[in-house]
MARGU-602516 format. One record per residue: x, y, z of N, C-alpha, C in turn; residue in one letter. Coordinates in pm, whole numbers, plus 50000, padded with zeros to 5 digits. Last residue first. Layout:
<loros>
XYZXYZXYZA;...
</loros>
This chain:
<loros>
130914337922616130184347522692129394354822602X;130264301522468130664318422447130194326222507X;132414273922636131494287122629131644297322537X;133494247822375133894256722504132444267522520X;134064214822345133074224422353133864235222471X;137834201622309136454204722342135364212622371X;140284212322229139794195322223138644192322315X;141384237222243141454227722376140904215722374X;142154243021963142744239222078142594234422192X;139284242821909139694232121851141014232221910X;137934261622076137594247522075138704239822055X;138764281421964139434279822082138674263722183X;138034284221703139394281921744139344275921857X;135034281921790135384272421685136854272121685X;135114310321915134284300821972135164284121896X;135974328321703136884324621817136234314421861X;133784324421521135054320321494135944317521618X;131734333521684131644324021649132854320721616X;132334363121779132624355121896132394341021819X;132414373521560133964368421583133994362621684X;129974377221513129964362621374131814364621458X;128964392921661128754383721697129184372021624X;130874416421612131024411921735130304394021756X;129904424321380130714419821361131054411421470X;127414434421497127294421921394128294417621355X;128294457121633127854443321714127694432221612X;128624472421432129954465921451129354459221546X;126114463121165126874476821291128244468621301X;125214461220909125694451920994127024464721063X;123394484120847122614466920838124054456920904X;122154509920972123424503320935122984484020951X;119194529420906120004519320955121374513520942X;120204566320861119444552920789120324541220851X;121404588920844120924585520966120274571020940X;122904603720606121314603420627120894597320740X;125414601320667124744615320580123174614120628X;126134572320763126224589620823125684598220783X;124364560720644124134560320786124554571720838X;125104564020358123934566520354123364567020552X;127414547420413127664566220347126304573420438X;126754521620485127874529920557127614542920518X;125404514620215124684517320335125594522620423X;127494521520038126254527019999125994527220131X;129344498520090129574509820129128624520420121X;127534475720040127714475020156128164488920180X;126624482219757126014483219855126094482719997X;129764478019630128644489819638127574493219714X;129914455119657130354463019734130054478219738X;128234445419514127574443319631128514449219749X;129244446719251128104453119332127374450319447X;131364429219290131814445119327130014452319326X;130774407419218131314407019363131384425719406X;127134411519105128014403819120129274409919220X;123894406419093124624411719213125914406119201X;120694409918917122344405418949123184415519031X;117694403819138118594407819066119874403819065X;115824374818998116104381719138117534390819066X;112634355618944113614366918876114314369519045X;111844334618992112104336818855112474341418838X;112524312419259111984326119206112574322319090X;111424281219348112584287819296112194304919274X;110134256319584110064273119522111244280619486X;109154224519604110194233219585110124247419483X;106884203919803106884216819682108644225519708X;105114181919865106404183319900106344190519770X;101314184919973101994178219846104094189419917X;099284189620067099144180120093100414174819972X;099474224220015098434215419905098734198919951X;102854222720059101994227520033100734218419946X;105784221320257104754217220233103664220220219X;109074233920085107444236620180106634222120175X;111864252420041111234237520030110174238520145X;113364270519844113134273119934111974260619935X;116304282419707115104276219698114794273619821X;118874302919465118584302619609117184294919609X;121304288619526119684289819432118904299919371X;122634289719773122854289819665122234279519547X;120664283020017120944297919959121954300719814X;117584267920093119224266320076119384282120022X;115644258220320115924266320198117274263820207X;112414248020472113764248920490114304255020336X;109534250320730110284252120621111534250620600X;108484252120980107614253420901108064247920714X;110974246921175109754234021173108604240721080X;113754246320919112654253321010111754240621055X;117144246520804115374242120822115454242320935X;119074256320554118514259920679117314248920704X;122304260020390121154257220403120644253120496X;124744280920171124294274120333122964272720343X;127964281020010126354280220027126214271020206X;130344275619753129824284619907128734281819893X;132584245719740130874249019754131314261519838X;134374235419451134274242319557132484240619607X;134004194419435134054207819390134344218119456X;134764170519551134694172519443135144185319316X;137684171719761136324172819760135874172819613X;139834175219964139804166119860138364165019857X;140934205420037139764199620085139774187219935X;141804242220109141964227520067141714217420097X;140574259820291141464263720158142054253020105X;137454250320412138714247020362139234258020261X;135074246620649135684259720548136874254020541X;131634241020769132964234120723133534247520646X;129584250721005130334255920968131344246220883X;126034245621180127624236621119128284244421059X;124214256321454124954255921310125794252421269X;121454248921606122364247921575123064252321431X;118864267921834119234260021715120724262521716X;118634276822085118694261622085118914256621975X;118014303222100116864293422125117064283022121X;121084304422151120454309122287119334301622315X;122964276921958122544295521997121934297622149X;126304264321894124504266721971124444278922009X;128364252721635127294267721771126224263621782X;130924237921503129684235421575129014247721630X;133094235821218132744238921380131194235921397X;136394223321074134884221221141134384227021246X;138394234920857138034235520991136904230320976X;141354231420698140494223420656139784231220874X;144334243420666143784238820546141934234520588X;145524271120944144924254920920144294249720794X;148614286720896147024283520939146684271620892X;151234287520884150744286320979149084283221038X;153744293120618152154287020624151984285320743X;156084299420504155364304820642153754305920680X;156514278920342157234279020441156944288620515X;154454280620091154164269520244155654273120360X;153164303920005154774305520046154054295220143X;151674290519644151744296119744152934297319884X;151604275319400153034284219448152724295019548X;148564282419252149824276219272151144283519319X;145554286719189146214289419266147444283319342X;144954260219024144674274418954145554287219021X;147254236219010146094242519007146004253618940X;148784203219022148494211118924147314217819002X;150844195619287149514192019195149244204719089X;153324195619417153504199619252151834191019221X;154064214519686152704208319616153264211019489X;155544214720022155514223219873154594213119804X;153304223120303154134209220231154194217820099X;151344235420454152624237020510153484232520453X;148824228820325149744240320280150554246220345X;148594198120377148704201820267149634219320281X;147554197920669148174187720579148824189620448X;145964209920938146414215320848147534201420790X;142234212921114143974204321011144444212020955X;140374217621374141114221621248142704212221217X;137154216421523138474211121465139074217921354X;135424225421823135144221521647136854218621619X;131644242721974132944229721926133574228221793X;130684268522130130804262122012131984249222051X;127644284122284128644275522289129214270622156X;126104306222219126304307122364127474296022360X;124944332321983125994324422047126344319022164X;121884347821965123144348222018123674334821995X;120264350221634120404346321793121764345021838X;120244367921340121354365021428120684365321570X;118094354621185117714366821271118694369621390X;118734339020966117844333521057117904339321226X;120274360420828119054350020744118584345520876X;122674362120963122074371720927120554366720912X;123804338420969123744342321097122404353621055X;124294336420662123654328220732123034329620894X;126254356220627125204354020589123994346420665X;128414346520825127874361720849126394359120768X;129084320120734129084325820887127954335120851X;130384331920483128844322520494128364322120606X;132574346320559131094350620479129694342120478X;133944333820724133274340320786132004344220723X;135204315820549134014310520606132914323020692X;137214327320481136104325220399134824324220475X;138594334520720139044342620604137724341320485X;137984319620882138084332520946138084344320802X;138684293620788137464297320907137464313820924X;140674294620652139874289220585138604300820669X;142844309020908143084302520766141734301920721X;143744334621161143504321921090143714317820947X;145194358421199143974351021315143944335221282X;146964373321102145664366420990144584366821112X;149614373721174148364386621075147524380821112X;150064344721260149854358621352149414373221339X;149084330121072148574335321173148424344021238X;149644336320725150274337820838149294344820955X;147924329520496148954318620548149624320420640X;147594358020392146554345520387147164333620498X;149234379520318149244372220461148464368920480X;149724379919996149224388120092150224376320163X;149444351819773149814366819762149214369619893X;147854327619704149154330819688149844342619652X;145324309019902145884321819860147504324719837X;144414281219815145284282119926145674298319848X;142354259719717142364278319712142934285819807X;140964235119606142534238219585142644253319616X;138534231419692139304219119682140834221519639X;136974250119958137594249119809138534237819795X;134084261420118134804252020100135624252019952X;132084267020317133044275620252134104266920187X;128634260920409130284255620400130534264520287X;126624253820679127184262920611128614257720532X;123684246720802124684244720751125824252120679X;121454252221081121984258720929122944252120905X;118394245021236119464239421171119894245921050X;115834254921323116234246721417117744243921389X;113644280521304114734274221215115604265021319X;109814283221299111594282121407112564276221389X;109264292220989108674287321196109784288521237X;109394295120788110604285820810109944284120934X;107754317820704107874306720594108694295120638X;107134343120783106634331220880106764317220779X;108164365320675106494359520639106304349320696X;110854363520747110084376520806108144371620784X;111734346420538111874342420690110614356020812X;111544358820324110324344920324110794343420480X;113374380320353111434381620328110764370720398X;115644365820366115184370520500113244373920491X;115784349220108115534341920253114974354920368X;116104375319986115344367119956114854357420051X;118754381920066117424391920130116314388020036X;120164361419978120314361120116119324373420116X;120284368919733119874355819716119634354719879X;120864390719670119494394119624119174379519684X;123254404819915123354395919833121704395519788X;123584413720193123254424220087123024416819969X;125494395920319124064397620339123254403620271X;127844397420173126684389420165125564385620177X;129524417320272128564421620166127724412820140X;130824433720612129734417520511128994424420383X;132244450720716132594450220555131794438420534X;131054466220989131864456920926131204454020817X;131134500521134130054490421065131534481421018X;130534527221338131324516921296130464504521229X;130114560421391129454551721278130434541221316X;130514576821660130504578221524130514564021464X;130724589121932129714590521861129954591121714X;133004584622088133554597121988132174597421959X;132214560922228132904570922307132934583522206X;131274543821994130584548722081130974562022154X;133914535621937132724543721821132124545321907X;135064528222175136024537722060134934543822008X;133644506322167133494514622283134294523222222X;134064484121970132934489621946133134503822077X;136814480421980136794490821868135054495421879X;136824464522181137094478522268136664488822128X;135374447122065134744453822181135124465022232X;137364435621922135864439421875135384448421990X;139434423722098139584436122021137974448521951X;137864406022221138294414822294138484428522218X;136834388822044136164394022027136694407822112X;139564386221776139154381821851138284394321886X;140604403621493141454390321576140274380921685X;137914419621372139304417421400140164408921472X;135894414921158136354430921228137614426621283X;137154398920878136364397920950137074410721033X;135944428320687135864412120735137164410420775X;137464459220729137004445120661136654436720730X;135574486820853136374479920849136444464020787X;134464519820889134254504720810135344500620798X;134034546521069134904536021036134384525720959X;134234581421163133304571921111134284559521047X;136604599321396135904599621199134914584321231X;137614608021576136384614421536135784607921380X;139854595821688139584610921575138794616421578X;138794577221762139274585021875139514597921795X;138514563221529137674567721557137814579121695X;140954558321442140574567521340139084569921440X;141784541121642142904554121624141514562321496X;140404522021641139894528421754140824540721724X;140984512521382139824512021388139614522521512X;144044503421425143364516021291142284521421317X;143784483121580144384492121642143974508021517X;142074465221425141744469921581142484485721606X;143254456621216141954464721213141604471621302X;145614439421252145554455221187144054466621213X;145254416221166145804421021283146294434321302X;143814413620898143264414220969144064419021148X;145524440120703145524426020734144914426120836X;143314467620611144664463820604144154449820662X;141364488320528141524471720428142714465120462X;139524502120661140244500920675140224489220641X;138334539720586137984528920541139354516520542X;137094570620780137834556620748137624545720699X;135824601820771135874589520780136674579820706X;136314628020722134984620320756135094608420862X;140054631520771139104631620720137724624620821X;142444649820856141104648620935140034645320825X;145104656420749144054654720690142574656820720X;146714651720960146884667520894145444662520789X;145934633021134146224645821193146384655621069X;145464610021024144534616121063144954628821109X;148294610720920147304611920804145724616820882X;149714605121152150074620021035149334619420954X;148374579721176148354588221267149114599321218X;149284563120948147514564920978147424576721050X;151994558220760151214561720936150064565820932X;152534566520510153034557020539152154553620703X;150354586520257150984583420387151384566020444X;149174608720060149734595220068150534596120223X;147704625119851147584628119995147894611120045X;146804619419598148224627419615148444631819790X;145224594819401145494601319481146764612419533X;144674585319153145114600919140145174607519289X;144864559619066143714562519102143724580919165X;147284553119003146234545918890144674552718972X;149044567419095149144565618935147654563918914X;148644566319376148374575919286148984577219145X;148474536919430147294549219453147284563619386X;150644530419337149804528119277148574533419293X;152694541419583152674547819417151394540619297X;151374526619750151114538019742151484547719621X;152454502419710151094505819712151024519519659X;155054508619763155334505719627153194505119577X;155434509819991155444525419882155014519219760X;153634503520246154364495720109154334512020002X;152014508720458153344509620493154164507220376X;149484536620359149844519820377151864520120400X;146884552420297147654546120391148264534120396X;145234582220105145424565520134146674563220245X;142934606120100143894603920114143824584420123X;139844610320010140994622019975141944616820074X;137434606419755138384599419854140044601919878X;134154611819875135034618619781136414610819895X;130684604019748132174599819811133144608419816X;128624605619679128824610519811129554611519810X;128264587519447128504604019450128744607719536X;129444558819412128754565219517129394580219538X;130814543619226129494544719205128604554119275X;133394547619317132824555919196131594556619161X;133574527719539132994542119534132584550519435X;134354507619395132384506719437132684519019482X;136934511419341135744510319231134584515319256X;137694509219587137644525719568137054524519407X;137104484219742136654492419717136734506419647X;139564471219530137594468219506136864477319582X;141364485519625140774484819471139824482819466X;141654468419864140764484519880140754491619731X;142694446419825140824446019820140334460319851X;145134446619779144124444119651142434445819707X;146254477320009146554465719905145614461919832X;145914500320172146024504020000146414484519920X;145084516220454145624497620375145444497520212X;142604530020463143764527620538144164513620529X;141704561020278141904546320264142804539620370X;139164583620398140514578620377140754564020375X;136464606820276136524596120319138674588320302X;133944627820353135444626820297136034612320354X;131064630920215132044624220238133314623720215X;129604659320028130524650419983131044644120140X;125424667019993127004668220065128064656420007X;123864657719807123764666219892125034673219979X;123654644319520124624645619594124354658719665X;120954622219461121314633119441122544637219545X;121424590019247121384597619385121814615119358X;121714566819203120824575819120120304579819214X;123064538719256124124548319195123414565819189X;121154524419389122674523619461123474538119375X;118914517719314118634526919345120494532619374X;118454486419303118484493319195118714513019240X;119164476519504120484472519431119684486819327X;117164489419716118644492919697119324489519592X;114934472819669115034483019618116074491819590X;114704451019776115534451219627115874463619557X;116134447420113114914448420043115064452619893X;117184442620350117454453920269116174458220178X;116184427120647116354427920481115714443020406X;114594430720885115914436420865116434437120774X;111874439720962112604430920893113864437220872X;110124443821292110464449821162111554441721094X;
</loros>
């Protein structure tokens, strides 16, 4: 059975009958749980009755600008006098783990951001947390949900690629060193480029050619540039290089289980022409790229490139709509979860795979 969403969701995402309300809590009130508590407005289910974060100065913005009044500094007085549904957790990535198994030892249902969390150890105990309580955990990929990535999965599901042997992937920006949050500090973060961008093309791409396991990776990281103050002219300037710790520039390598490979490049700075996200594949039937999205055959004794004509628009917040759409729609309605928390499990054993390479200065295993 195919695992692509299929188009029918983007159009269907808002024109819903509201059977029951979701109670749902914010845990981490900084800039990307704006993006989500937008894409909830789209989703009648919702209802979003408290936020969390250690910054007051968040939290008076939760309830100016979005009317919350059930505010908390501690996750743990917020699951206790609140008890909501379920959790939605946008804090820094060295954060997710410990939020993730506290809201589910609650009882509540979890989504958590990209990537799920530091390493795969943490992933694992947050997947046995959702299990142990019996409740929903899913990670925040909206890319897969993308019209241009459940376009590849059709033509991959119709036998259009045979046995994809090779993905490429790159996340790459020639100046996009983040200048706000804990982008730049490891010991939040996990990382830099590889963990923070790359994961999306990671995740996509893993997705598209029917995530096979992980069994080994290799790979490298630099950092040159956003440990050093920079008077180049950009768009994203005056980032804090004095507690810059992650790496500007990674390469990695995975082998899977059937034997195909995947390349990974991801910079937050990169003397390169342009930015690139996109990742492209071949098969021994076929190969495609994904920002095109096209898809390259041999047909009629003749080398043929297939563009579609139409595919829908999906821009960054409707597709956060759909990623939380399918989270709502798993608890209320029982309907697949398109990236559980094993799908998070498998795109962090790739990242760790690609760190812990590039410290030890050679191919390592992934269990």
């Amino acid at each position: 059975m195919s695992n692509a969403v299929g188009t029918e969701s983007f159009a269907a995402a808002t024109a819903k009958k509201v059977d029951k309300k979701l109670r749902v809590a914010i845990v981490g009130c900084g800039g990307i749980s704006e993006t989500h508590l937008k894409a909830y407005q789209s989703i009648p289910e919702v209802e979003i009755v408290a936020g969390v974060d250690i910054k007051p100065e968040r939290l008076k913005v939760m309830k100016e600008k979005y009317g919350m009044t059930a505010l908390y500094e501690k996750w743990s007085d917020m699951l206790a006098e609140v008890k909501p549904d379920a959790v939605d957790v946008c804090t820094p990535n060295g954060v997710h783990a410990p939020a993730v198994i506290d809201a589910a030892n609650a009882g509540c249902h979890v989504l958590t951001e990209k990537p799920m969390a530091m390493n795969p150890a943490e992933c694992e105990a947050m997947i046995a947390a959702a299990k142990a309580n019996n409740v929903k955990l899913v990670t925040g990929f909206q890319f897969r949900y993308h019209p241009n990535s459940q376009m590849l999965c059709r033509a991959r599901d119709e036998g259009e690629f045979g046995d994809i042997m090779f993905v490429k992937c790159q996340a790459l920006r020639r100046r996009g060193i983040p200048n706000w949050g804990v982008f730049g500090q490891k010991e939040l973060q996990g990382g830099g480029p590889m963990i923070d961008i790359g994961v999306h093309v990671i995740e996509m791409a893993h997705y598209v050619i029917g995530s096979p396991k992980p069994v080994a990776a290799s790979g490298n990281t630099w950092t040159y540039i956003g440990d050093k103050p920079s008077k180049t002219v950009s768009t994203w300037p005056n980032w804090d290089y004095k507690t810059y710790t992650v790496e500007d520039l990674a390469i990695g390598q995975i082998r899977f289980e059937n034997g195909a490979i995947l390349q990974i490049e991801a910079s937050f700075c990169a003397h390169i022409e342009k930015d690139v996200w996109n990742f492209s594949l071949m098969g021994t039937k076929g190969g495609a790229s994904w920002d095109g999205p096209a898809i390259y055959k041999d047909r009629y004794d003749t080398m043929v490139n297939e563009k579609p004509a139409f595919l829908p628009n999906a821009d960054f917040g409707k597709l956060f709509v759909f990623k939380l759409q399918n989270w709502v729609d798993g608890i209320l309605k029982g309907t697949k979860l398109e990236a559980p928390g094993e799908a998070g499990l498998a795109v962090q054993k790739i990242l760790d795979g690609v760190y812990r390479s590039a410290a030890a200065g050679h191919e390592v295993t992934i269990d």
